[in-house]
BAVEXSE-539941 format. One record per residue (C-alpha): x, y, z; residue in one letter. Coordinates in Angstrom, 3 decimals, padded with zeros to 6 digits. Example, Ala and Ser with C-alpha at 12.3 -4.5 7.8 and 13.67 -1.06 7.14 Angstrom:
BAVEXSE-539941
LUMFI; X; Y; Z; vexdo
LUMFI; 012.300; -004.500; 007.800; A .
LUMFI; 013.670; -001.060; 007.140; S .
//
This chain:
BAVEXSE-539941
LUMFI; X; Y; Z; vexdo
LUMFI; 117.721; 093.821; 086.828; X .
LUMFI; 115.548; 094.200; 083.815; X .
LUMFI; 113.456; 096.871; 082.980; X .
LUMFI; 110.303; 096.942; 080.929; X .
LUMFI; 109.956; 100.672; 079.544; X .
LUMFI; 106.327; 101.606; 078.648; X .
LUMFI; 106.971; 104.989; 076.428; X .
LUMFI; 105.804; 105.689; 073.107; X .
LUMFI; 108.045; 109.131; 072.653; X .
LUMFI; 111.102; 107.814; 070.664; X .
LUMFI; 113.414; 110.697; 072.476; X .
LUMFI; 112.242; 109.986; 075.944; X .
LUMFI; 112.806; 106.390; 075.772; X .
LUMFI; 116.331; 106.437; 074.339; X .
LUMFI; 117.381; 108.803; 077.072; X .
LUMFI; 115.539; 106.626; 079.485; X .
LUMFI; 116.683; 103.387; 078.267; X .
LUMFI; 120.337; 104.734; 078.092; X .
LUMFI; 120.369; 106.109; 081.694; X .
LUMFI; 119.404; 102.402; 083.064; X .
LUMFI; 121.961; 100.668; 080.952; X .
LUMFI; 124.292; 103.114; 082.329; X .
LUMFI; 123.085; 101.726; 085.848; X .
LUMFI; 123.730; 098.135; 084.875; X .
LUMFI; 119.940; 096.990; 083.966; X .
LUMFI; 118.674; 095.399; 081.154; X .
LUMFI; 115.829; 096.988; 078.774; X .
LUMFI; 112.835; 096.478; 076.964; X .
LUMFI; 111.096; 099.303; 074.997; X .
LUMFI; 107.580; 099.061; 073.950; X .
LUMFI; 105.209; 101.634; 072.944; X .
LUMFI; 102.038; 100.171; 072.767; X .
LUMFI; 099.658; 098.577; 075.839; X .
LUMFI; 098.779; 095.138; 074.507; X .
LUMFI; 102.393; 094.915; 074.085; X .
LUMFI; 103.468; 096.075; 077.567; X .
LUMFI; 101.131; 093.295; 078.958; X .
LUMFI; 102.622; 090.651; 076.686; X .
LUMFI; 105.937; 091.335; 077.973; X .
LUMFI; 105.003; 092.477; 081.700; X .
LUMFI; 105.905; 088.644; 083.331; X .
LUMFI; 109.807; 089.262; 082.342; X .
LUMFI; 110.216; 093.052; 083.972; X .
LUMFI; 111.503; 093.144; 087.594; X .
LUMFI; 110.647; 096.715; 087.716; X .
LUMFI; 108.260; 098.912; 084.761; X .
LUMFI; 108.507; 102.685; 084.047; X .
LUMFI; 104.743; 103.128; 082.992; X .
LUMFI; 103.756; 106.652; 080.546; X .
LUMFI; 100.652; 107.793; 080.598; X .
LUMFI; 099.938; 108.497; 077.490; X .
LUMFI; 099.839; 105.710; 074.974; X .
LUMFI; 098.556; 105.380; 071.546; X .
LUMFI; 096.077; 102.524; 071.801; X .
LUMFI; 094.622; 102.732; 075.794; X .
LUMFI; 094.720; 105.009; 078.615; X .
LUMFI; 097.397; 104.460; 080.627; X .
LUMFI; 095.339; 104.299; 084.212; X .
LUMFI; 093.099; 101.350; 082.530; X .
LUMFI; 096.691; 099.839; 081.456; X .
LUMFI; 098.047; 100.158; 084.860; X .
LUMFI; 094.850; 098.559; 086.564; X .
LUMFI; 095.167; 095.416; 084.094; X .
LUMFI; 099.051; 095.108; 084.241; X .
LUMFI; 098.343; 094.893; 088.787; X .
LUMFI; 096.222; 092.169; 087.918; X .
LUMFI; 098.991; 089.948; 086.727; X .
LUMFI; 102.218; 091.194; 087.660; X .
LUMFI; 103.477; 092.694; 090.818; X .
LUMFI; 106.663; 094.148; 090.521; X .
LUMFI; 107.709; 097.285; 091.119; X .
LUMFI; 106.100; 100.179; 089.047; X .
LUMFI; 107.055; 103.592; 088.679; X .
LUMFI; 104.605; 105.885; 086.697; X .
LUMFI; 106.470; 108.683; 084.551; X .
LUMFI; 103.955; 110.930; 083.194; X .
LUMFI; 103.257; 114.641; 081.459; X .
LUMFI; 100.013; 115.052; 083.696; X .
LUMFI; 100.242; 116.329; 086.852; X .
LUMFI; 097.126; 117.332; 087.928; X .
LUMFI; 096.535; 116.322; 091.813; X .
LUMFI; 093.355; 113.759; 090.675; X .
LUMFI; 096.145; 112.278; 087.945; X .
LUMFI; 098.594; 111.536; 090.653; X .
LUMFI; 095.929; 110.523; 093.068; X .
LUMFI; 094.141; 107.589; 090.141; X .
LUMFI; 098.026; 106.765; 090.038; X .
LUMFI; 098.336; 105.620; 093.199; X .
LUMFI; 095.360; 104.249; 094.305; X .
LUMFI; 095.817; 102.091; 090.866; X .
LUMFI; 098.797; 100.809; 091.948; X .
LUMFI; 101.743; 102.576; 090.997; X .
LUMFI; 104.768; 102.307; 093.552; X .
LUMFI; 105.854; 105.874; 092.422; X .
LUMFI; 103.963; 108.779; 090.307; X .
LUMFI; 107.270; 111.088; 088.339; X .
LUMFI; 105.635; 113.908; 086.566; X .
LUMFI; 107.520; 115.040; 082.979; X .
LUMFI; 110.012; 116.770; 083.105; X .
LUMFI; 112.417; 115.190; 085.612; X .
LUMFI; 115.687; 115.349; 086.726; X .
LUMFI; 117.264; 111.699; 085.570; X .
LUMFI; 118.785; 111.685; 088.447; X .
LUMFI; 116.299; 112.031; 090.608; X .
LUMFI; 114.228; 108.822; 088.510; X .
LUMFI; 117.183; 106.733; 089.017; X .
LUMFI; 117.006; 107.740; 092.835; X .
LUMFI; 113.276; 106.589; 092.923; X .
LUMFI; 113.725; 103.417; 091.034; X .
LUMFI; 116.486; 102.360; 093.877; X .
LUMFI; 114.202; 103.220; 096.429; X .
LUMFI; 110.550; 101.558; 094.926; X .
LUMFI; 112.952; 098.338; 094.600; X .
LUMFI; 114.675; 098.360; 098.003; X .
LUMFI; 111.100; 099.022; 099.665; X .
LUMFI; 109.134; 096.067; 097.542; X .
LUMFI; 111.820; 094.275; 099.310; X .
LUMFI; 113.677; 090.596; 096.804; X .
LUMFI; 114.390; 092.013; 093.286; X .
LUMFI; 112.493; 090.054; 091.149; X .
LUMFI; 108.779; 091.195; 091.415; X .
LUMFI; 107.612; 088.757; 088.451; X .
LUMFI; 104.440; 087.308; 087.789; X .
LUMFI; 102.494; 088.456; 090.880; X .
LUMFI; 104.450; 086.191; 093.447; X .
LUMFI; 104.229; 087.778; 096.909; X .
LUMFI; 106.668; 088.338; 100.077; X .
LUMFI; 105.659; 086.068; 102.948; X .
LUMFI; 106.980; 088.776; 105.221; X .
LUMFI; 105.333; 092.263; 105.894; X .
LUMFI; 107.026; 095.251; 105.321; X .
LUMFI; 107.543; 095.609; 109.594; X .
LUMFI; 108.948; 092.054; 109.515; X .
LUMFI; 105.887; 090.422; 111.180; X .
LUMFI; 105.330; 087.440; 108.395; X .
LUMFI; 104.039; 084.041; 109.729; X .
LUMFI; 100.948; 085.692; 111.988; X .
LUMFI; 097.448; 087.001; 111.555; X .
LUMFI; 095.986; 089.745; 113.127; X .
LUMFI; 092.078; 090.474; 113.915; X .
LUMFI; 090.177; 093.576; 114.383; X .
LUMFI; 086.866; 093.316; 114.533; X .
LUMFI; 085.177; 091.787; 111.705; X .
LUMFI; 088.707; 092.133; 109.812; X .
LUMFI; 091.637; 089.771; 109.592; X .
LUMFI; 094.708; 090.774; 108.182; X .
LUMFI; 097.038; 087.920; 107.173; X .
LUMFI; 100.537; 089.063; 107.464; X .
LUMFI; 102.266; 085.681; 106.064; X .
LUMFI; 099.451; 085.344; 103.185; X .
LUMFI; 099.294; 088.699; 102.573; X .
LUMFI; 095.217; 088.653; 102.291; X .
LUMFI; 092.795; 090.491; 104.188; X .
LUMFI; 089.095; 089.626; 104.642; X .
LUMFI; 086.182; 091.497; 106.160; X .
LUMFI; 083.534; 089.259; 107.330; X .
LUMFI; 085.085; 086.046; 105.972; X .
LUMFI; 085.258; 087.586; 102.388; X .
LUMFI; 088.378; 088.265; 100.437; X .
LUMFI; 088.982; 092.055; 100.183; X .
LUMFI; 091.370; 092.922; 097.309; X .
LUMFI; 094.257; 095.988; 098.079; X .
LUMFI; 096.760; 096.807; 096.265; X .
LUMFI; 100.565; 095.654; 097.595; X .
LUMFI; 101.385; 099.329; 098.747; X .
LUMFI; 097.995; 099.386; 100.349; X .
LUMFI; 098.560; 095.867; 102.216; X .
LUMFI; 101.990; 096.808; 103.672; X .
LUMFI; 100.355; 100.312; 105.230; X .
LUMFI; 098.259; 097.491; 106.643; X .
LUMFI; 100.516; 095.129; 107.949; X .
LUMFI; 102.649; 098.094; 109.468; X .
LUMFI; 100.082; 098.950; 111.293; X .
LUMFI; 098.456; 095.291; 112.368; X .
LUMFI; 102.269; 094.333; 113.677; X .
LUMFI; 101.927; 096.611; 116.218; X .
LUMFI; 098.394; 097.203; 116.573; X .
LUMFI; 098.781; 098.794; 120.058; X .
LUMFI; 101.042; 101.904; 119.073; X .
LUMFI; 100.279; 105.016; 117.182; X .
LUMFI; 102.895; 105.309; 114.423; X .
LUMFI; 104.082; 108.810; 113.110; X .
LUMFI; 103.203; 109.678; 109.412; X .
LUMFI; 107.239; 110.132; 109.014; X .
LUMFI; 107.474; 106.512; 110.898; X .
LUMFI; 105.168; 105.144; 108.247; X .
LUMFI; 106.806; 106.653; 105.114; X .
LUMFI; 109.814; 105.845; 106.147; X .
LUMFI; 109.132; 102.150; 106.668; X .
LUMFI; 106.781; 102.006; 103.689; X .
LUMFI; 108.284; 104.458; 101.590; X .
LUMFI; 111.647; 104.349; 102.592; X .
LUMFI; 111.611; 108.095; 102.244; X .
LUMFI; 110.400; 110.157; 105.141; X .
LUMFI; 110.412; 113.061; 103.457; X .
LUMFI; 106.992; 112.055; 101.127; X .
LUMFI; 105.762; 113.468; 104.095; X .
LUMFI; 105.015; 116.710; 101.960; X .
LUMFI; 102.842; 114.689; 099.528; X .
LUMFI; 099.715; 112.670; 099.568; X .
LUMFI; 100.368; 109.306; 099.039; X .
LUMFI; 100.005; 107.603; 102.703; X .
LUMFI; 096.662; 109.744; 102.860; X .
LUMFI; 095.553; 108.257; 099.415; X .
LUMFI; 096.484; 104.597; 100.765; X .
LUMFI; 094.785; 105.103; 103.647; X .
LUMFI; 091.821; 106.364; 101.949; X .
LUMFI; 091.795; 103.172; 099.326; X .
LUMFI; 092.297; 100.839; 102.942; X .
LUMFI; 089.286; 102.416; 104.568; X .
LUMFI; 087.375; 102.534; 101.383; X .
LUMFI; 087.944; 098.552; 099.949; X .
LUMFI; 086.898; 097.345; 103.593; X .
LUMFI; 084.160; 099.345; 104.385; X .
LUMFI; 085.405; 100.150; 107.255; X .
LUMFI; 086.585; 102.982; 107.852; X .
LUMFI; 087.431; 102.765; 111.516; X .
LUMFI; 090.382; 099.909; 110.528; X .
LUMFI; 092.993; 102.554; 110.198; X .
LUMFI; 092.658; 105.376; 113.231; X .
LUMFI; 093.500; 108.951; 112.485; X .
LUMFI; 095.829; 110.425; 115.090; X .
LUMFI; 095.255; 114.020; 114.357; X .
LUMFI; 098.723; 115.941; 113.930; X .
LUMFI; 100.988; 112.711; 114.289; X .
LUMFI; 099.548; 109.385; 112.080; X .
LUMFI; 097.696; 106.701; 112.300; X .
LUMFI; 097.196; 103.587; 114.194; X .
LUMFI; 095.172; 100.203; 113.712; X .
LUMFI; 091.227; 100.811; 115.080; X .
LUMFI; 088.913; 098.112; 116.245; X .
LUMFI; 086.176; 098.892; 113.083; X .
LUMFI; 082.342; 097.773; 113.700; X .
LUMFI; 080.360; 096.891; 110.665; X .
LUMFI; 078.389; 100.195; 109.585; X .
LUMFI; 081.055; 102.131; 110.861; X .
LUMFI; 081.077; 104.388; 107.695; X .
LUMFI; 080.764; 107.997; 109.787; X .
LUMFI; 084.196; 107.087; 112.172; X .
LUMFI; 086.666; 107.728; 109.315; X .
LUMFI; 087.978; 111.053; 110.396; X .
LUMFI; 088.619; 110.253; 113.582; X .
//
């Protein structure tokens, strides 16, 4: 697999570069943004830092979703809930805060690849599956159509854009749009790791679904357990909580 290493701290990368060798994947260092973008099409997974010397690293991980799809694993100094929150609902598979256990990163970066499902995540191309194995089907809720083989959703016959972690919440829930599915269900599925449960990042996903639609009634809070698919009505903006 090959890596593309965003980090501008000579120390960090070496150590982070020599841990993935060590794990059998190919490297490529940069430091700077414009050069992370130039080199984005070849990665089949990035490490993404923060803090870079020529653009902010959120605005760098907004443009680098716009072209390339594969797995991404932010690995930052800030830590601040609203950091880690913008991280997510930017696109990032994974948000690592400085320091880290190497370990623990290499532990993360198996799991954001098994869960993204084929290894090579280049150049934007999509699964034709969804994550709950429902590809080749469409699903309608109301005014909302969720296109499990396509992997597109539109609201009143106009293209709504998610992110990929965003869609497969989605299609999880549109493959079985009768059930109620436990948070731990969902992370587990999703996330491959039940035990995110502690953390914020279904609620954030959630929040960017609801929010990109309009409708906030597509995904159904089950208070105390999860969530499940709702039947949304356009100007349905007060049913989000429930």
């Amino acid at each position: 697999m090959h890596a593309l290493l965003v980090e501008d701290d000579d120390r960090m990368a070496q150590a982070l570069a020599t841990a993935l060798v060590q794990r059998g994947h190919t490297v490529r260092r940069v430091g700077r943004a414009l050069d992370a973008l130039r080199h984005v099409h070849e990665a089949d997974f990035v490490l993404l830092d923060l803090g870079l010397p020529d653009l902010d690293g959120l605005e760098l991980l907004r443009r680098l979703r716009t072209v390339c799809d594969a797995p991404l694993i932010v690995v930052t100094a800030r830590c601040e809930e609203r950091d880690v929150v913008q991280g997510l609902r930017a696109g990032a598979d994974d948000y690592v805060v400085k320091p880290f256990r190497m370990a623990e990163l290499i532990a993360r970066i198996d799991t954001v690849r098994r869960r993204t499902g084929a290894p090579s995540g280049r150049s934007a191309e999509r699964s034709t599956a969804g994550p709950s194995g429902t590809g080749g089907r469409s699903v309608r809720s109301g005014d909302v159509q969720v296109d499990l083989a396509g992997r597109t959703v539109t609201v009143a016959g106009l293209e709504v854009r998610l992110t990929r972690r965003e869609f497969d919440v989605l299609a999880f829930l549109a493959g079985r749009p009768d059930e109620v599915h436990s948070r731990e269900e969902i992370l587990d599925r999703i996330w491959g790791d039940a035990f995110l449960g502690a953390s914020r990042s279904l609620d954030v996903h959630v929040a960017g679904i609801r929010a990109k639609t309009r409708r906030p009634g597509l995904v159904r809070t089950v208070r105390g357990f999860g969530y499940q698919l709702g039947c949304p009505a356009v100007g349905d903006e007060d049913e989000g909580s429930r």
